[in-house]
C-alpha positions in Angstrom: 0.0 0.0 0.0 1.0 3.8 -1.1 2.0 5.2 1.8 -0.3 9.0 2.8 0.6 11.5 0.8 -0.1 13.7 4.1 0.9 13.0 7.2 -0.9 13.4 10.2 -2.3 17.0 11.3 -0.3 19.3 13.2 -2.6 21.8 13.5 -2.2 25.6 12.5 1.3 26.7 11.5 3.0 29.3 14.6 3.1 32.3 12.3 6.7 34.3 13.3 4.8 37.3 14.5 3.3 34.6 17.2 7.0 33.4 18.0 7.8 37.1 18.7 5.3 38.3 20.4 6.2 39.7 23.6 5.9 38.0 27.1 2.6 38.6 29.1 3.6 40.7 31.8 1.9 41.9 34.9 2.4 44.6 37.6 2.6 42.9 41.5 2.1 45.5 44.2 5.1 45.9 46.2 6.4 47.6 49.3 9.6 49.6 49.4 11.2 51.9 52.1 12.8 55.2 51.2 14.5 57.9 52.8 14.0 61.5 51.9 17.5 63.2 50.7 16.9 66.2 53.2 20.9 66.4 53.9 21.8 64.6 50.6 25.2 66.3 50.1 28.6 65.3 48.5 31.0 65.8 51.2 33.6 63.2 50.3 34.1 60.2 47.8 33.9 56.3 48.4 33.0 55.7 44.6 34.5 57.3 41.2 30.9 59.1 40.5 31.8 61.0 43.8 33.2 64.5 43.1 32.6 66.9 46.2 34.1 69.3 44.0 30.6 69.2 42.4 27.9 71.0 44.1 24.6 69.5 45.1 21.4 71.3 44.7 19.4 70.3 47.3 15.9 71.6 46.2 16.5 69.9 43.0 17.3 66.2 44.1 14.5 66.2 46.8 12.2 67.1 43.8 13.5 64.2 41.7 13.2 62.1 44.6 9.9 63.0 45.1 9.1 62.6 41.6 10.4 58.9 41.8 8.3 58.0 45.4 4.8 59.3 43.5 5.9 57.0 40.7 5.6 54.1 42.6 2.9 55.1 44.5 1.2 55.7 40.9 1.3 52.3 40.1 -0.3 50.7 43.6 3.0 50.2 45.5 3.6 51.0 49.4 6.6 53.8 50.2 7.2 53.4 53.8 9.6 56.5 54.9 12.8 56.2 56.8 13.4 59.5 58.5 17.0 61.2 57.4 20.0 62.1 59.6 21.8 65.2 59.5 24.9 63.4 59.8 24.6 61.1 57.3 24.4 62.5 53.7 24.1 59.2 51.9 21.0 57.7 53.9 18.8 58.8 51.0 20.6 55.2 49.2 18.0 53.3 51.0 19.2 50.1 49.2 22.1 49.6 50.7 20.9 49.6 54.8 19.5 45.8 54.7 18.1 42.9 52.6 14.7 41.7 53.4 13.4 38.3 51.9 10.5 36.1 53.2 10.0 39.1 55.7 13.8 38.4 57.3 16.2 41.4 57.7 20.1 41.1 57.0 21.2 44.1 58.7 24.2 45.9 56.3 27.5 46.2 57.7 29.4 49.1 55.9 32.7 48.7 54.4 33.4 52.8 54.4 33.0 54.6 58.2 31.2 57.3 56.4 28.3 55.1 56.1 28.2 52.5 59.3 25.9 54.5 61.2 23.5 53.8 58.6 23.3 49.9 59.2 22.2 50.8 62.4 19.6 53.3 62.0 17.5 50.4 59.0 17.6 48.1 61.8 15.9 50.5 64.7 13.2 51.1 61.8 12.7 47.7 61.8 12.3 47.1 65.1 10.4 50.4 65.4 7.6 49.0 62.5 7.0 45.7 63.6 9.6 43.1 63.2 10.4 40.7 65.4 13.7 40.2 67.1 14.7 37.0 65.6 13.5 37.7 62.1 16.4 40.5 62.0 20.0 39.8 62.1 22.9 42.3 62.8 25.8 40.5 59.8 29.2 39.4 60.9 30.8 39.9 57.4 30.6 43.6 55.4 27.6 43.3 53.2 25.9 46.7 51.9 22.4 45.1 51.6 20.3 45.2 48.3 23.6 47.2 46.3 25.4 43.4 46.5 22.1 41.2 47.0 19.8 41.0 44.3 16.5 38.5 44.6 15.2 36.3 41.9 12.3 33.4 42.7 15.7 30.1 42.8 18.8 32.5 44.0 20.0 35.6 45.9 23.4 37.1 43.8 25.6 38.6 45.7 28.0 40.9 44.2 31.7 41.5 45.7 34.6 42.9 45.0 34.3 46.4 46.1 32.5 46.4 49.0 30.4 43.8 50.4 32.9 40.5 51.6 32.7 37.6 49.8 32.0 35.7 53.5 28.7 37.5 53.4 27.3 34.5 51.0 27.0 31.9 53.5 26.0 34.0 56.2 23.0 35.6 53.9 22.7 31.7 53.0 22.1 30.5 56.3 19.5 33.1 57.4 17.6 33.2 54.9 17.9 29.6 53.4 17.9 30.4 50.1 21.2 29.0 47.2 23.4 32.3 47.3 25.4 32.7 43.8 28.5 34.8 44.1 29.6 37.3 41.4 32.8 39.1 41.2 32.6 42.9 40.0 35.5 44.0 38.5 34.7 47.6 37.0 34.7 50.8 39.7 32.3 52.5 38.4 30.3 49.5 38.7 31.4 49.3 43.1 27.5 47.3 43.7 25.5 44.7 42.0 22.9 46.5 41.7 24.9 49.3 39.1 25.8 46.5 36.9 22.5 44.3 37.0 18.6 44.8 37.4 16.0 42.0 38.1 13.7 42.4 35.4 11.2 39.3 37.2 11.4 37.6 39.7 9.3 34.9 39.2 10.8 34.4 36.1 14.5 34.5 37.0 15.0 37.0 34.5 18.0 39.9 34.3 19.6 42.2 32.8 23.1 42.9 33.3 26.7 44.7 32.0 28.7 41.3 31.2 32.0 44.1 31.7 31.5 44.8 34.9 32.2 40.8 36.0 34.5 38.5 36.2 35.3 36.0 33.1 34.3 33.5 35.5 31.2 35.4 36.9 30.3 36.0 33.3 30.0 32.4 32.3 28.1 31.8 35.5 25.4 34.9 34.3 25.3 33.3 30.8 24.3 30.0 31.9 21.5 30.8 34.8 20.4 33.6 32.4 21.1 32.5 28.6 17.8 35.0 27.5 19.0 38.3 29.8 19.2 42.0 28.2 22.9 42.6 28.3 23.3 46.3 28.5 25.8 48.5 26.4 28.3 50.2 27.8 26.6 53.3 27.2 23.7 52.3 28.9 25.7 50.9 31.9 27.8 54.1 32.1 24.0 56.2 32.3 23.4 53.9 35.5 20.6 52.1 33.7 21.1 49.0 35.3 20.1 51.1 38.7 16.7 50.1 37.9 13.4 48.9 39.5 11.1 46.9 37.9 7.5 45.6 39.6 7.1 42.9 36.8 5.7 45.2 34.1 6.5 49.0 34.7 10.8 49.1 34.6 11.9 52.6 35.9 15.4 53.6 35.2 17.3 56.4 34.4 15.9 58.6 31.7 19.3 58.8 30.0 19.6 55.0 29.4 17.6 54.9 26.0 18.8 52.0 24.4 17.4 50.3 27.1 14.2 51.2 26.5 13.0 49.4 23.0 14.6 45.8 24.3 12.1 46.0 27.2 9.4 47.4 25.3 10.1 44.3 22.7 9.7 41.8 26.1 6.5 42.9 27.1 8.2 46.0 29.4 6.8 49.4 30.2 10.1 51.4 30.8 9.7 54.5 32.7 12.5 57.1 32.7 13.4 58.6 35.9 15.5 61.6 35.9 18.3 61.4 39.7 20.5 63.4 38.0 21.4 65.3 41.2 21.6 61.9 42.9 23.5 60.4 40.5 26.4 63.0 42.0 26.2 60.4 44.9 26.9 57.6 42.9 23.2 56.1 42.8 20.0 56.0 40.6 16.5 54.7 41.0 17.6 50.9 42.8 19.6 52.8 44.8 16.8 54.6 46.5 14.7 52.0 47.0 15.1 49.1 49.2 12.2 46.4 48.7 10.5 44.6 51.5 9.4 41.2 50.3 6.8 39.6 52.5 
């Protein structure tokens, strides 16, 4: 017998546009804490963006801080307010004061004096709002919270080289119990994780990152958990667009970071461009401002 001339149906051929088409995507309300820049000042330098030759207009970063809290108020999420210290200019990089995952706090421990009163002042807000005593821990090892721990859904990174210790990866293991992945930063202008690589979801274990600012061997480790991330320019990584926030849907980043903006747009992204230019002075951007309290 004559074998079919057809074989046996497949249904509908997957037109390209359909292979193309950009991922679903979907806004989650979050809660982040923030700290007004009300003494925001550059008074002396602990990064290379740091130029206290530069003057700071106060008025002017307070607005675009502003500007940035209403944004994510905009779009559903909770701003809780830590109240600024006179005597400590860089406060308004909430980021960096603690790390908060399944509602446990790693306390930060500073690698620069300027900054250690800072680590304590996250964890007396803490204390102040709620949490209890043995859901917060005060770190052993230097660790400069979310600027060297970023949170997907199957790992924390945790990004050394600069400033946070490389023995802060078993400790944030431990506590939390959660695989820690360590990632070695090798750029200066790129001192934290979180100025070299944004979680885009983090459901999805999905990133985007500056392969330059790693390690060879820290690169190969990004490409393989991540083979689909948005690897930034240079350019883009230089306009601090990786200091980004994203809530699943709405991405807000520096303003100046377009060609950022059409590769999330192409995976189902809302970009929003943020102008920190007078924070940027500091060394930080939208992330930087913005510490996240997961539940």
């Amino acid at each position: 017998m004559a074998p079919p001339k057809h074989g046996p149906s497949r249904g509908p051929p997957v037109r390209e546009e359909a292979r193309l088409r950009p991922t679903p995507r979907e806004s989650s309300p979050r809660r982040y804490l923030m700290c007004p820049p009300a003494h925001f000042a550059v008074t002396y330098s602990i990064n290379p963006w740091m130029d206290p030759a530069k003057p700071v207009d106060l008025p002017l970063a307070l607005a675009q801080w502003e500007d940035l809290r209403d944004r994510y108020r905009a779009f559903g999420h909770t701003v809780e307010l830590l109240d600024p210290d006179p005597g400590l200019p860089d406060m308004v990089f909430a980021a960096n004061g603690a790390t908060v995952v399944g509602g446990r706090v790693l306390g930060a421990r500073f690698a620069y004096p300027e900054r250690a009163a800072e680590a304590d002042a996250h964890l007396a807000w803490f204390r102040r709002n709620g949490w209890a005593e043995e859901d917060l821990r005060v770190p052993d090892h230097v660790n400069e919270g979310e600027g060297d721990f970023a949170v997907t859904a199957s790992w924390i990174l945790a990004g050394s080289g600069f400033r946070s210790s490389p023995l802060c990866r078993g400790e944030a293991q431990e506590f939390f119990g959660r695989p820690v992945i360590g990632l070695e930063l090798v750029d200066p202008r790129y001192y934290h994780l979180d100025t070299a690589l944004c979680v885009l979801d983090e459901e999805r274990d999905e990133v985007m990152y500056f392969p330059e600012a790693f390690s060879p061997g820290s690169r190969a480790v990004l490409a393989r958990l991540f083979p689909d991330a948005l690897r930034a320019t240079a350019e883009d990584a230089a306009a601090l667009g990786l200091n980004a926030v994203s809530d699943g849907l709405h991405v807000l980043l520096p303003q100046t970071a377009t060609g950022l903006f059409d590769p999330l747009r192409a995976r189902g992204f809302e970009p929003v461009g943020i102008d920190l230019g007078e924070l940027l002075k500091g060394g930080g951007s939208v992330k930087c401002c913005t510490q996240e309290l997961r539940p």
